[in-house]
Structure formats: C-alpha cells, structure tokens
Biopython code that builds the backbone (N, CA, C, O; Angstrom):
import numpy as np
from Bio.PDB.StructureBuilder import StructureBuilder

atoms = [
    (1, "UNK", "N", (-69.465, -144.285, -42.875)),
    (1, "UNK", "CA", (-68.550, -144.939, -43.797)),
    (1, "UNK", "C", (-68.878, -146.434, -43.843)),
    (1, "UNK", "O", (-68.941, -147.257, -42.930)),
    (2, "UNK", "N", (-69.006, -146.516, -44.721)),
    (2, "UNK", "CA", (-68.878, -148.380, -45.171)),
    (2, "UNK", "C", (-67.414, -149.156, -45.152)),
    (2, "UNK", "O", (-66.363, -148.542, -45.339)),
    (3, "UNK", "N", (-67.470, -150.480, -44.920)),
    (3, "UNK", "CA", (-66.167, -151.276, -44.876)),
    (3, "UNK", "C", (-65.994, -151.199, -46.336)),
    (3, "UNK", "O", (-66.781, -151.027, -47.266)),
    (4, "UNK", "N", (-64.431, -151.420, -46.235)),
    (4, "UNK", "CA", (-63.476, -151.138, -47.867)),
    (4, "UNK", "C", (-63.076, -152.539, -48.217)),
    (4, "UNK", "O", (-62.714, -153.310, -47.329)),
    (5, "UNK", "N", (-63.109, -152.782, -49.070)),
    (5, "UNK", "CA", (-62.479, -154.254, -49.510)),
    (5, "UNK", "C", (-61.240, -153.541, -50.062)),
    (5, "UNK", "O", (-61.316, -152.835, -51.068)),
    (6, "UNK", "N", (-59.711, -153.800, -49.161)),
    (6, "UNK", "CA", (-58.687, -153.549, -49.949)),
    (6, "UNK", "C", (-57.871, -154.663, -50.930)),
    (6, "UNK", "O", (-58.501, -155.706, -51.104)),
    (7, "UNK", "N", (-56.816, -154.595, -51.459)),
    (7, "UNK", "CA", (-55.668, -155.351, -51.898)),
    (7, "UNK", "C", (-54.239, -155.034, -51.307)),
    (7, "UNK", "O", (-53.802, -153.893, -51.457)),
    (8, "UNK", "N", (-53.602, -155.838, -50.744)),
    (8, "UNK", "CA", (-52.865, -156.232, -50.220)),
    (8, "UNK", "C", (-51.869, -156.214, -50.915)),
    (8, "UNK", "O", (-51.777, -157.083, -51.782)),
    (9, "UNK", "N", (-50.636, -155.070, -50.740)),
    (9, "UNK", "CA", (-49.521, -154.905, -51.595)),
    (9, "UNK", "C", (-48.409, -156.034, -51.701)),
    (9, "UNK", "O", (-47.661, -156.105, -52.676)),
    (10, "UNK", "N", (-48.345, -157.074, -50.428)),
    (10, "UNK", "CA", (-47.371, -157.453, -50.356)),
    (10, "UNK", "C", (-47.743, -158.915, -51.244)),
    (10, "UNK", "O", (-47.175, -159.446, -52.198)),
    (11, "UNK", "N", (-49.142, -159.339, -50.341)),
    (11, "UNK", "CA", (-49.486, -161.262, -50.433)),
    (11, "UNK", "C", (-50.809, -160.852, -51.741)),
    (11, "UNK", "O", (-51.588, -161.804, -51.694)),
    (12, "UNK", "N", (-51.268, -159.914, -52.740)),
    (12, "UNK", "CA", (-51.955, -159.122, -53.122)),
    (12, "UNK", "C", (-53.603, -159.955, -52.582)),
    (12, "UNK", "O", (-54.584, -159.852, -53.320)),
    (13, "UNK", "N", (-53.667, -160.559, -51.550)),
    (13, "UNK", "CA", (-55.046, -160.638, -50.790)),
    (13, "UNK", "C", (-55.895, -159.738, -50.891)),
    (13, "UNK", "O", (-55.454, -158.589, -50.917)),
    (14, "UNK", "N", (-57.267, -159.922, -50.974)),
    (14, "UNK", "CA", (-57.938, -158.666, -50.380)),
    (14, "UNK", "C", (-58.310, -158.877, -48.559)),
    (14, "UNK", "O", (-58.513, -159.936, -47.965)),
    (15, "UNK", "N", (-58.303, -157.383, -47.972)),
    (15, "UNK", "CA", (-58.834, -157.387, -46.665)),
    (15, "UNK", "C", (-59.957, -156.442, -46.397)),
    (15, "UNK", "O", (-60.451, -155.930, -47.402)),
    (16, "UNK", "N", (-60.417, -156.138, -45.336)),
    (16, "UNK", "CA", (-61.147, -156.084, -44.984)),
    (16, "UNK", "C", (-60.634, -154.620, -44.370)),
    (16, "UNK", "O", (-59.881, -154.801, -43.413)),
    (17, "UNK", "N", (-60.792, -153.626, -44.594)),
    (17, "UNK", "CA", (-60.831, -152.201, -43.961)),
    (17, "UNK", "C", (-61.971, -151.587, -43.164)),
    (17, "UNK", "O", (-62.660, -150.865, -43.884)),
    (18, "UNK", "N", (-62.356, -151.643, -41.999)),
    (18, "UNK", "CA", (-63.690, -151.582, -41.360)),
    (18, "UNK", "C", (-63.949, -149.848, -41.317)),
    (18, "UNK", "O", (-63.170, -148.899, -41.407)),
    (19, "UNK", "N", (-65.467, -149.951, -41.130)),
    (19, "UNK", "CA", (-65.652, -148.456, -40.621)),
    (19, "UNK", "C", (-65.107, -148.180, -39.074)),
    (19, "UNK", "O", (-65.386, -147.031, -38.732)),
    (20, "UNK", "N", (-64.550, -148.778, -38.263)),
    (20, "UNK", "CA", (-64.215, -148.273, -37.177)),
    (20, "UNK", "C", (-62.882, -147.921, -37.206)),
    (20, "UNK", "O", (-62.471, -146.878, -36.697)),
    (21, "UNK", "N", (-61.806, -149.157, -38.072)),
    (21, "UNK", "CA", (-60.600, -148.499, -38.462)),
    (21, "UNK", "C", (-60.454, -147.326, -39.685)),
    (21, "UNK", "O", (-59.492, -146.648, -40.045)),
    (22, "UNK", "N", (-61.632, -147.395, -40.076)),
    (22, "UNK", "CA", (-61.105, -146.133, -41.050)),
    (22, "UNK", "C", (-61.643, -144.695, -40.586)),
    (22, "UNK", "O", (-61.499, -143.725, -41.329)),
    (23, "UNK", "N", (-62.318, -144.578, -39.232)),
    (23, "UNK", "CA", (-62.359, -143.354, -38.374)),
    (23, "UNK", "C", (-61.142, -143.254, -37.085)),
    (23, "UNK", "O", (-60.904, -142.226, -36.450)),
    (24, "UNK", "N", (-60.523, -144.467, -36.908)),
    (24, "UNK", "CA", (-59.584, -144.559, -36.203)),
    (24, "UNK", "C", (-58.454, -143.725, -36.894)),
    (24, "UNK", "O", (-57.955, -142.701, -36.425)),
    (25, "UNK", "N", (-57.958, -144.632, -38.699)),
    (25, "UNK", "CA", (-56.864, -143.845, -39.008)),
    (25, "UNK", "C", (-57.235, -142.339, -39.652)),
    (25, "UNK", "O", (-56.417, -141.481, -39.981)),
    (26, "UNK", "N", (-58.726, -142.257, -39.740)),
    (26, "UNK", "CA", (-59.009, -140.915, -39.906)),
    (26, "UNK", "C", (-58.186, -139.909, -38.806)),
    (26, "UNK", "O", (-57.370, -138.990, -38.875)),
    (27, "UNK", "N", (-58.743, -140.487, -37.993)),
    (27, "UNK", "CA", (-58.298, -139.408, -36.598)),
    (27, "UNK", "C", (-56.878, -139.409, -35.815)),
    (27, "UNK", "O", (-56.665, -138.888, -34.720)),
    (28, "UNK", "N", (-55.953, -140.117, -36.630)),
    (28, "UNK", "CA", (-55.000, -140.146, -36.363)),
    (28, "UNK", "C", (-54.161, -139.758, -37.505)),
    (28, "UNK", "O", (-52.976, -140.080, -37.603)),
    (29, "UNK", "N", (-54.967, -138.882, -38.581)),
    (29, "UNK", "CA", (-54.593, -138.497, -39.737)),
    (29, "UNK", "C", (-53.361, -139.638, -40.809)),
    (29, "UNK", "O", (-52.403, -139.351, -41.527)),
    (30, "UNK", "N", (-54.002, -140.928, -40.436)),
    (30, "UNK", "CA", (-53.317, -141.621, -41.094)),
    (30, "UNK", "C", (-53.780, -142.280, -42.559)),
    (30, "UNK", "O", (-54.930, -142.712, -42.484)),
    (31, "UNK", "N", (-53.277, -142.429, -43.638)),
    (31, "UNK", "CA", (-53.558, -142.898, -44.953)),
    (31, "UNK", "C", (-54.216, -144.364, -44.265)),
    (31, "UNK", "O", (-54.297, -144.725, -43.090)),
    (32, "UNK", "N", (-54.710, -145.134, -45.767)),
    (32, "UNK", "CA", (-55.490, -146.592, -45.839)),
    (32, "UNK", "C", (-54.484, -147.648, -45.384)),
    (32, "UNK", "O", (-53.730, -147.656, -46.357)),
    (33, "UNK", "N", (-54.140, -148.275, -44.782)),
    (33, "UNK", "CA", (-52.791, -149.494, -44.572)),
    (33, "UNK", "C", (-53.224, -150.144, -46.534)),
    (33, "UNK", "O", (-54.149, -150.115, -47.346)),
    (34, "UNK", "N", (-51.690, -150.693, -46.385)),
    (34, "UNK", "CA", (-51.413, -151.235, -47.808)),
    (34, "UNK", "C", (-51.609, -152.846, -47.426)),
    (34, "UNK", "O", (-52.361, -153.565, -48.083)),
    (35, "UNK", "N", (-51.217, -153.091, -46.841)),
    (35, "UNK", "CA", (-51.064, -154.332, -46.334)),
    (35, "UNK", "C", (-52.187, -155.363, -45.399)),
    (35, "UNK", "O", (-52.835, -154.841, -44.492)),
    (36, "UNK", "N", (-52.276, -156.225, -45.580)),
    (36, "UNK", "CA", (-52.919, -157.118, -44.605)),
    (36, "UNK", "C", (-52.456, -156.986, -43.359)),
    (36, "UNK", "O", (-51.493, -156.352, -42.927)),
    (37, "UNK", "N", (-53.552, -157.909, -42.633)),
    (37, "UNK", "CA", (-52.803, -157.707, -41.422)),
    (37, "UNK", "C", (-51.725, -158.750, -41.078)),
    (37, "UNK", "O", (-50.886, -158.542, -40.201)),
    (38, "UNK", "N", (-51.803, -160.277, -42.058)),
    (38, "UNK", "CA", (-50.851, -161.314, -41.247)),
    (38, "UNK", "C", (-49.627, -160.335, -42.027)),
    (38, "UNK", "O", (-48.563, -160.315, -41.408)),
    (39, "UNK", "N", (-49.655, -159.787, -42.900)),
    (39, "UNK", "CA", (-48.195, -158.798, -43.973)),
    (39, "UNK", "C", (-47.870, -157.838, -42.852)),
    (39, "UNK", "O", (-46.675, -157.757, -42.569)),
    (40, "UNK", "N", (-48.871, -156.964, -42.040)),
    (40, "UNK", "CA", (-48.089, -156.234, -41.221)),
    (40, "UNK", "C", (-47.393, -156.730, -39.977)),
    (40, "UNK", "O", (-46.402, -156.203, -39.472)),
    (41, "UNK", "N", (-48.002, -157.763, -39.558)),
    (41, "UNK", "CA", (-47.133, -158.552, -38.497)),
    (41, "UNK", "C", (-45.879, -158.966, -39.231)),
    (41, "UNK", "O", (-44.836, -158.313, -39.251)),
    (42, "UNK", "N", (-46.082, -160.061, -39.801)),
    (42, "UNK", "CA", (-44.470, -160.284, -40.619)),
    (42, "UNK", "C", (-43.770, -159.226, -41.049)),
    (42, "UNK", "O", (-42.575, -159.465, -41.217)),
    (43, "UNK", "N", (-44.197, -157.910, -41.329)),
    (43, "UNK", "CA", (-43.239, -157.575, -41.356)),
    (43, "UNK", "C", (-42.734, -156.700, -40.125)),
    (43, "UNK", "O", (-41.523, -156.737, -39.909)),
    (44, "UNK", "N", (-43.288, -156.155, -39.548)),
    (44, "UNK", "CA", (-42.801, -155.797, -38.025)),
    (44, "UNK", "C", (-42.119, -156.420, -37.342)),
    (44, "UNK", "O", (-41.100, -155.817, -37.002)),
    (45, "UNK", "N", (-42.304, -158.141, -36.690)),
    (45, "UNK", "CA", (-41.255, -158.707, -36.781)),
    (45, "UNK", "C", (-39.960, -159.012, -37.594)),
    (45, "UNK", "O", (-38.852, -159.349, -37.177)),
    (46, "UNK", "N", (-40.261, -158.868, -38.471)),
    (46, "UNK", "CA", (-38.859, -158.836, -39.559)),
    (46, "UNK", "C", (-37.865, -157.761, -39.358)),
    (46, "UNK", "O", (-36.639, -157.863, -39.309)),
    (47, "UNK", "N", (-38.925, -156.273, -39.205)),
    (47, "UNK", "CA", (-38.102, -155.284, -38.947)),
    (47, "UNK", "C", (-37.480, -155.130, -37.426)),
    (47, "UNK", "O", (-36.524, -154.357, -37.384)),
    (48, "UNK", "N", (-37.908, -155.815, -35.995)),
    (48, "UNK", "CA", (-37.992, -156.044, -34.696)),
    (48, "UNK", "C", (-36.538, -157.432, -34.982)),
    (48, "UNK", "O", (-35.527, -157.365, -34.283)),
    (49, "UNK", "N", (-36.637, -158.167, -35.686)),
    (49, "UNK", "CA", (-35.782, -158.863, -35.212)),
    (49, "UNK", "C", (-34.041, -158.661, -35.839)),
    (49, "UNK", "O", (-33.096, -159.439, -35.714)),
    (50, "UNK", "N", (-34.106, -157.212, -36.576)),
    (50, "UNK", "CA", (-32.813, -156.910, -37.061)),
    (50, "UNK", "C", (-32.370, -155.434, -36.486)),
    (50, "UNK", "O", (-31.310, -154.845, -36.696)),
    (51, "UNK", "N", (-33.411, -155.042, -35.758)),
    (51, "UNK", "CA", (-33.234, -154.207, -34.947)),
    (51, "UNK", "C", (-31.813, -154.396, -33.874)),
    (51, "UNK", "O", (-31.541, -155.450, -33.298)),
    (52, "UNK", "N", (-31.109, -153.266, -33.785)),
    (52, "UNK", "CA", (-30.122, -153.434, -32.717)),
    (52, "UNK", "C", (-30.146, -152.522, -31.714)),
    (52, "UNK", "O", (-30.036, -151.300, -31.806)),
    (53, "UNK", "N", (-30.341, -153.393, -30.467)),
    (53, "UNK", "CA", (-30.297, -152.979, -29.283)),
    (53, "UNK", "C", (-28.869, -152.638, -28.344)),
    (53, "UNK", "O", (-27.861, -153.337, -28.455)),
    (54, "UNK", "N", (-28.954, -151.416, -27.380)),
    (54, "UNK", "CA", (-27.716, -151.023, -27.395)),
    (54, "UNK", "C", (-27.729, -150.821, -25.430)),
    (54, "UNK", "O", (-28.713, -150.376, -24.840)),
    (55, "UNK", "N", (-26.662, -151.180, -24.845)),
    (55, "UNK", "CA", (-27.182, -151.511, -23.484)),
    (55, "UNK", "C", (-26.985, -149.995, -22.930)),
    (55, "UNK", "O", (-26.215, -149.133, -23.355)),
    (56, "UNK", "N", (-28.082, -149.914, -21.657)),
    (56, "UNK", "CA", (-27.828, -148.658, -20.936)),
    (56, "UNK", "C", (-28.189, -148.747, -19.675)),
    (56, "UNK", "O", (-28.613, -149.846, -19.317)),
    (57, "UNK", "N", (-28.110, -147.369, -18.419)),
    (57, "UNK", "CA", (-28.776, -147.932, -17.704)),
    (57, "UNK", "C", (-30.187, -146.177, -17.242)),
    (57, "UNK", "O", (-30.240, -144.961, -17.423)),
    (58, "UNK", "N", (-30.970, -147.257, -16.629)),
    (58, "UNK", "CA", (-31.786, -146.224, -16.070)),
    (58, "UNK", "C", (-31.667, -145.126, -15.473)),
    (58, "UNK", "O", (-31.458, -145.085, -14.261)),
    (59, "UNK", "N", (-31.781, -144.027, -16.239)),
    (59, "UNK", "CA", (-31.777, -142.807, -14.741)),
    (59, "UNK", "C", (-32.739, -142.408, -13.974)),
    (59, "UNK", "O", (-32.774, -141.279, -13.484)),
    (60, "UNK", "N", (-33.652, -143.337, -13.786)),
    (60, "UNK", "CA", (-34.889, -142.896, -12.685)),
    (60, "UNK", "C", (-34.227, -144.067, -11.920)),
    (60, "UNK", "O", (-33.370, -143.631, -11.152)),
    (61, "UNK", "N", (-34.358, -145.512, -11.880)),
    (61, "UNK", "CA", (-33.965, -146.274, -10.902)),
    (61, "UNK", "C", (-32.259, -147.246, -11.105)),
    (61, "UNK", "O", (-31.833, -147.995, -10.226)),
    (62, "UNK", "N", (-31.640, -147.022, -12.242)),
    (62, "UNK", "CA", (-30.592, -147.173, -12.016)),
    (62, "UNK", "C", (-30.557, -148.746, -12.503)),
    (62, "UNK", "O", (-29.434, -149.243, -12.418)),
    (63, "UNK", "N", (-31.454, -149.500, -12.931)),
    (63, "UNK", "CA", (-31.215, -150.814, -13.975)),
    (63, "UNK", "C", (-30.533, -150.595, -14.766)),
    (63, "UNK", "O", (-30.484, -149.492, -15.311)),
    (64, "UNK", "N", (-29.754, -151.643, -15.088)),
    (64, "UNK", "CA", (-29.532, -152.189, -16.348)),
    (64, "UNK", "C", (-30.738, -152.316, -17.733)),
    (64, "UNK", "O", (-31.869, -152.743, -17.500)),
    (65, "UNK", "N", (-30.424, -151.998, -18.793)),
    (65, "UNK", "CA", (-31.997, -152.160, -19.903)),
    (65, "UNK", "C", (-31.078, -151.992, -20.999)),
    (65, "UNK", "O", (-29.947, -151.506, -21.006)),
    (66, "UNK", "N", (-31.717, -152.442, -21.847)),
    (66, "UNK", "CA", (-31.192, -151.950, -23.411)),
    (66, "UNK", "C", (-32.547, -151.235, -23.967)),
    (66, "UNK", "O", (-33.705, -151.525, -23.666)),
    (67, "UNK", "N", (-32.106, -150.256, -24.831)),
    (67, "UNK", "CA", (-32.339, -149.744, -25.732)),
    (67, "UNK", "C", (-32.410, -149.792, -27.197)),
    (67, "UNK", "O", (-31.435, -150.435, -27.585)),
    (68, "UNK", "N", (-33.404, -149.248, -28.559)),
    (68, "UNK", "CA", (-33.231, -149.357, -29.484)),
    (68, "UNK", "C", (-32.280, -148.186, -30.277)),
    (68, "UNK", "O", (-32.353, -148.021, -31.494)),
    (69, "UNK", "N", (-31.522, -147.528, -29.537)),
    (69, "UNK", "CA", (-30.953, -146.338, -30.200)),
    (69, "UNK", "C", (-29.853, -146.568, -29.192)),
    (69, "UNK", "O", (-29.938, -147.256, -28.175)),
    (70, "UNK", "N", (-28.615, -145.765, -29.704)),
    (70, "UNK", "CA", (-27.174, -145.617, -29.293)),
    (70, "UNK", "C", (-27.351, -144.449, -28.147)),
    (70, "UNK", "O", (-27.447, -143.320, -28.630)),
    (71, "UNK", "N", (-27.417, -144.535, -26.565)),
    (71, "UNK", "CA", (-27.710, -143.393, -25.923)),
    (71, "UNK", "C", (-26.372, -142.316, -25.719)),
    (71, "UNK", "O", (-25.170, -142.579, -25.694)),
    (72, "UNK", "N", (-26.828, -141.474, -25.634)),
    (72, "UNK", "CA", (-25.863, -140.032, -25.705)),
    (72, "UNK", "C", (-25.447, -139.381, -23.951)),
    (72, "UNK", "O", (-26.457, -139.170, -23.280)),
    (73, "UNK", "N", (-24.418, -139.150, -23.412)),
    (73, "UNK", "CA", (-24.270, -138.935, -22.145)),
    (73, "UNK", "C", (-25.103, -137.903, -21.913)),
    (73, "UNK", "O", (-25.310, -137.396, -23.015)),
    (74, "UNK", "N", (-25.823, -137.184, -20.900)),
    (74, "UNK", "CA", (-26.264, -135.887, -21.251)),
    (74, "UNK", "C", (-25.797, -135.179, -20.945)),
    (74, "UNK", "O", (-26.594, -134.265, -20.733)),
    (75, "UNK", "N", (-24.405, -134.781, -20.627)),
    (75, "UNK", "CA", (-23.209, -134.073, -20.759)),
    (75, "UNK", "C", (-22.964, -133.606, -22.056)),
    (75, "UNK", "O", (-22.387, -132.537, -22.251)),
    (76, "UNK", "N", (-23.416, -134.430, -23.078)),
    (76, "UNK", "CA", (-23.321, -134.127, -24.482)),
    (76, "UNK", "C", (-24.564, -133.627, -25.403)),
    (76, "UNK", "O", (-24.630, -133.322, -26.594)),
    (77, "UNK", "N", (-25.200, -133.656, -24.707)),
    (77, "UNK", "CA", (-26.644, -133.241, -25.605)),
    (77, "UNK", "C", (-27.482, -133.922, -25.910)),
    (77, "UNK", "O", (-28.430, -133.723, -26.670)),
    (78, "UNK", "N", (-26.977, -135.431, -24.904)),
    (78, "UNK", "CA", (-28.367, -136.548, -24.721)),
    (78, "UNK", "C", (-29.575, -136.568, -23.713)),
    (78, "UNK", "O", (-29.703, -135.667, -22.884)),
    (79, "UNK", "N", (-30.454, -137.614, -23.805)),
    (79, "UNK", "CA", (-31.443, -137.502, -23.130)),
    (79, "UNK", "C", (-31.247, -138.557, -22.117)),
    (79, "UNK", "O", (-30.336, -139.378, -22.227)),
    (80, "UNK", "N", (-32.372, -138.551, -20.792)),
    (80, "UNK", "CA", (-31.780, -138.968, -19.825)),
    (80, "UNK", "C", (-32.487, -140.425, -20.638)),
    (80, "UNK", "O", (-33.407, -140.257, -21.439)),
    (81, "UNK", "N", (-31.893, -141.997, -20.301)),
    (81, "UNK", "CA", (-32.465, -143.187, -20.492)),
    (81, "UNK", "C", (-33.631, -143.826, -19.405)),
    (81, "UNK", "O", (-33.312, -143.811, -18.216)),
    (82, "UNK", "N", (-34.682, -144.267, -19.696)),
    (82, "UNK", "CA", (-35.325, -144.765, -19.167)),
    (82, "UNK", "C", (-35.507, -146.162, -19.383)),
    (82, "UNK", "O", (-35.570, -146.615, -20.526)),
    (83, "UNK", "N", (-35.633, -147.166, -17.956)),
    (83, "UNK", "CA", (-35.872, -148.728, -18.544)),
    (83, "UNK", "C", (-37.669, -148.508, -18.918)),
    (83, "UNK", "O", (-38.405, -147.545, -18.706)),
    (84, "UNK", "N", (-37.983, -150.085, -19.656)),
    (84, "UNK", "CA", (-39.409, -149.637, -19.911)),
    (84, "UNK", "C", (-40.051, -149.806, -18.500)),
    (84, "UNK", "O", (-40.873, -148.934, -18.220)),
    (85, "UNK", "N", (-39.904, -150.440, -17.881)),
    (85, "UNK", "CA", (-41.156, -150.013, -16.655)),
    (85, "UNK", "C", (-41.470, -148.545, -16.383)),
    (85, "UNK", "O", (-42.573, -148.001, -16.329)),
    (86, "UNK", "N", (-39.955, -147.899, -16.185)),
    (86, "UNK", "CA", (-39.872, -146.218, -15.847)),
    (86, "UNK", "C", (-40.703, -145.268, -16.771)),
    (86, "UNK", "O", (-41.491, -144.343, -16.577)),
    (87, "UNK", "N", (-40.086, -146.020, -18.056)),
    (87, "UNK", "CA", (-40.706, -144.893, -19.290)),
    (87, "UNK", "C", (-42.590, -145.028, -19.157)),
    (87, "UNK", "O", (-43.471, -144.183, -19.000)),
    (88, "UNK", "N", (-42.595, -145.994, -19.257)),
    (88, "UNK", "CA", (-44.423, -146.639, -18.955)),
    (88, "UNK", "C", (-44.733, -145.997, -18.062)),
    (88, "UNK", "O", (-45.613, -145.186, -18.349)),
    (89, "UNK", "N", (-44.229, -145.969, -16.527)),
    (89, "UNK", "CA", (-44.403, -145.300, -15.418)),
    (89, "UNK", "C", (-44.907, -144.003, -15.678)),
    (89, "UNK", "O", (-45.981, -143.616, -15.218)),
    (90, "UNK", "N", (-44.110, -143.262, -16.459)),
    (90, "UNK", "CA", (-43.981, -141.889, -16.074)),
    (90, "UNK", "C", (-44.616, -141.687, -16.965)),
    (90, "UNK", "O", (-45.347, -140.755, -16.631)),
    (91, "UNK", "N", (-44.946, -142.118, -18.470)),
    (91, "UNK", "CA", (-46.046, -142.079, -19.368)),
    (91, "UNK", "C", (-47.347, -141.777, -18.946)),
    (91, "UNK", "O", (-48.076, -140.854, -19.308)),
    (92, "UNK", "N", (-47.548, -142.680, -18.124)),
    (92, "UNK", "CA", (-48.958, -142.669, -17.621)),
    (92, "UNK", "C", (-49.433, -141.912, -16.780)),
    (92, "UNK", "O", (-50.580, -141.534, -16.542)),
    (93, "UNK", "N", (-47.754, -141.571, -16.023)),
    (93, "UNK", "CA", (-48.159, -140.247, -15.105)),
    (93, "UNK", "C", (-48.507, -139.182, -15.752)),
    (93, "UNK", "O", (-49.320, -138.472, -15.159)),
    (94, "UNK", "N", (-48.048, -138.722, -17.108)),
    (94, "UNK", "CA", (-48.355, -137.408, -17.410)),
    (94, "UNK", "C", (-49.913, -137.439, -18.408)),
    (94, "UNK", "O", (-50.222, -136.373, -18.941)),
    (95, "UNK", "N", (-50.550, -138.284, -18.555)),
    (95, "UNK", "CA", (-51.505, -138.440, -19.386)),
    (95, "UNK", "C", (-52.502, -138.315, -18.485)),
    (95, "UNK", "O", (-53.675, -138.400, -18.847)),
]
sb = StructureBuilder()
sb.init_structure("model")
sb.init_model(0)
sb.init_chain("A")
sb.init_seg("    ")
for serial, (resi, resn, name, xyz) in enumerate(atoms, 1):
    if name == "N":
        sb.init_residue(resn, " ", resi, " ")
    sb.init_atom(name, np.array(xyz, "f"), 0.0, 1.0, " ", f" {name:<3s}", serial, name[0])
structure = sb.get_structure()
C-alpha cells in the first residue's frame, strides 16, 4: 500500500495516512480516520473534559478511585470496580 493524502473533515487540511497505519487500521478492521491528527486530539480532549466521573472504591485493594460510568452494587447486577493500577494489573495478567 502506498501513503494516502487525506482531507480533514473538521480543519479540511490534508494529512498524511501512512502505509503502516493503514495495515494497522486494516487489522483492526477499522475505516480511514476523517480527521487529522491535531482534530483528533482536540477533540478527545473536548470529549475527556465533559466527561463525568463518578467516585468508587476498589474491589481488589479497597482504594478510593473514580470512575467514568455510574457503578452498580453487584448485589444488583453490577460489576466488581477496579482502580486503574488494579485494572492494568490484572490486564496484563491475563494477556
């Protein structure tokens, strides 16, 4: 594959689509990005900073952490919460 010269939906720039990212989002069965890349940062932060975080605590070690979702007791049909060190932790354990 050859690099793509795209256009940029948001800032209509053109970028630069490489052959390594376009076997990357090949293989992650993902479409062409629309966007640049300074457009996908801005907007990730944009969407990151209206995000609401909701406090909980760990059930592997019992911290305090917040969360991006409202957690559910699992008495009720929730899942257990993990802080991120734990979740990372145990991520890596199973990979």
């Amino acid at each position: 594959m050859a690099d793509q010269q795209l256009q940029c939906r948001d800032c209509g720039g053109s970028f630069t689509f490489t052959d390594g990212e376009q076997e990357f989002y090949a293989s992650k069965n993902l479409s062409a990005p629309q966007r640049c890349k300074d457009c996908r940062s801005k907007r990730k932060s944009e969407r990151l900073a209206t995000r609401q975080m909701h406090q909980a605590v760990c059930a592997k070690c019992g911290a305090q952490c917040e969360v991006p979702f409202k957690p559910r007791p699992v008495e009720e049909g929730g899942k257990p919460v993990l802080c991120k060190d734990c979740f990372f932790a145990e991520r890596q354990a199973q990979a």
